[in-house]
N, C-alpha and C positions, 0 to 999 in steps of 0.2 A: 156426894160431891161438895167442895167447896168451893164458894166463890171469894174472889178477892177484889180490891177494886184498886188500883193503884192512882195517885194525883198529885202533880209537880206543882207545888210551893202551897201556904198553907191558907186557910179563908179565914178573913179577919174578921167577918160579922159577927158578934155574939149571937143575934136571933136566927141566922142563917147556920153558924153551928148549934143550936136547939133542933133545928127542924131535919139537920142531919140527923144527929141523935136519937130523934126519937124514931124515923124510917127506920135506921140498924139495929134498934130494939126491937122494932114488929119484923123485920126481917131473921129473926132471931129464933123464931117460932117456923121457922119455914125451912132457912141452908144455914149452913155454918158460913159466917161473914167476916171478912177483915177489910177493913178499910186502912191504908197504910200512904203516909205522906211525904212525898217526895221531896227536902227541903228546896227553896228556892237558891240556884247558883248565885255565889257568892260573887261581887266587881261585875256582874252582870252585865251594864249597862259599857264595861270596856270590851266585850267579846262582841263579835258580830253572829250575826243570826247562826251559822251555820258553827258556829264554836259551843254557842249555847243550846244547840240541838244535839252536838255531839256529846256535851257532857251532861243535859238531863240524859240523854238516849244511854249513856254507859251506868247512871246510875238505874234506871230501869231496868237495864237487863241483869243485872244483878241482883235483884230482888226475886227472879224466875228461876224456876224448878227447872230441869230437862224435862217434865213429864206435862209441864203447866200448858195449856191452851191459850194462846194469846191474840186477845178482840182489841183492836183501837179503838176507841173514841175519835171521832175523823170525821170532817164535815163532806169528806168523800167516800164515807160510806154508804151500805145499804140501808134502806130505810124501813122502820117497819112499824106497823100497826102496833099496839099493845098486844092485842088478841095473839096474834105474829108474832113477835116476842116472847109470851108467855110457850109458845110451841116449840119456838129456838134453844129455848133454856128446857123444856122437857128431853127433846131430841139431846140435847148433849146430855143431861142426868144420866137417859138409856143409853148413852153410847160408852160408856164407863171412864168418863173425862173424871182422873181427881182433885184438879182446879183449873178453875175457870178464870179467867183473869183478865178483868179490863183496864185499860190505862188509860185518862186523861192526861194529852201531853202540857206541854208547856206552850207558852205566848207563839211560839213561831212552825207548833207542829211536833213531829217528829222525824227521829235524824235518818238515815238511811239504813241503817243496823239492826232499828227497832221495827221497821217496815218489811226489811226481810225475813225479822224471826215471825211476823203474826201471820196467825191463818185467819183472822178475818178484818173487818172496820164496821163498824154502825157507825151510822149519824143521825141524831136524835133528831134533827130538826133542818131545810134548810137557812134557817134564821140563825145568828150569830150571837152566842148569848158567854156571859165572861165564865172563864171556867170554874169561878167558886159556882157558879147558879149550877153548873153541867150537872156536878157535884150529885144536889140535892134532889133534880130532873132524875138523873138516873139511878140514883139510887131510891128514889120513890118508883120507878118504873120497874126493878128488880121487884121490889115489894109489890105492885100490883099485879108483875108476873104471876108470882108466885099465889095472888089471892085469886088468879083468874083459873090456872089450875086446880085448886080446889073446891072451884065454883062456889066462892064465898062473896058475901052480897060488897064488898067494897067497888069493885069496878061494876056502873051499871049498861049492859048491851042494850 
């Protein structure tokens, strides 16, 4: 299985792209990863929310497979444990999903298009945190999935 992580505009920190980096490297050892970025819509600031939802949501769904499984990142999603997590991602490995695909939306959500194509939502937290950090949360959470599955001492129970 592959995972992919999709995320609408790009994160300016230098140390906060290091700490990405180096997650997608140890994750690297575990699934096949892509992390792919969504640029930031361009006059932005003249579209109203629901213009700027429809045109990241059209460049997302263009980035998906027919075959692709698609999870939002959504602060109206389900919540889970890590341990929970790591079982959500085993359960889909055995269910013979060829990519797994999460998308961090943009400032204002996602548009109506992208909510119809997904079959799920996580929300990582109910605390509201910018989405370059989302970023770095979940894709260290991906990697300590995957270390909790092979009962390797990074996560400690």
């Amino acid at each position: 299985m592959n995972i992919k992580l999709i995320a609408v505009g790009k994160t300016d920190g230098k140390e906060l792209n290091s700490l990405i980096a180096q997650y997608i490297k140890r994750l690297g050892f575990y699934v096949n990863f892509d992390f792919e970025i969504i640029p930031d819509i361009k006059n932005a600031k003249n579209l109203s929310e629901a213009q700027q939802k429809e045109k990241e949501g059209a460049l997302i769904l263009k980035k998906l497979l027919p075959t692709d499984l698609l999870i939002l990142l959504d602060e109206n999603g389900k919540n889970f444990s890590s341990e929970v997590f790591a079982e959500y991602l085993q359960k889909h490995m055995n269910s013979g999903v060829k990519q797994l695909v999460f998308v961090i939306g943009g400032p204002y959500g996602f548009s109506d298009e992208v909510y119809q194509k997904a079959q799920g939502k996580i929300s990582l937290s109910k605390m509201t945190f910018s989405h370059q950090m989302i970023r770095l949360f979940f894709i260290e959470q991906l990697y300590r999935g995957f270390t909790i599955l092979r009962n390797e001492p990074y996560h400690h129970r």
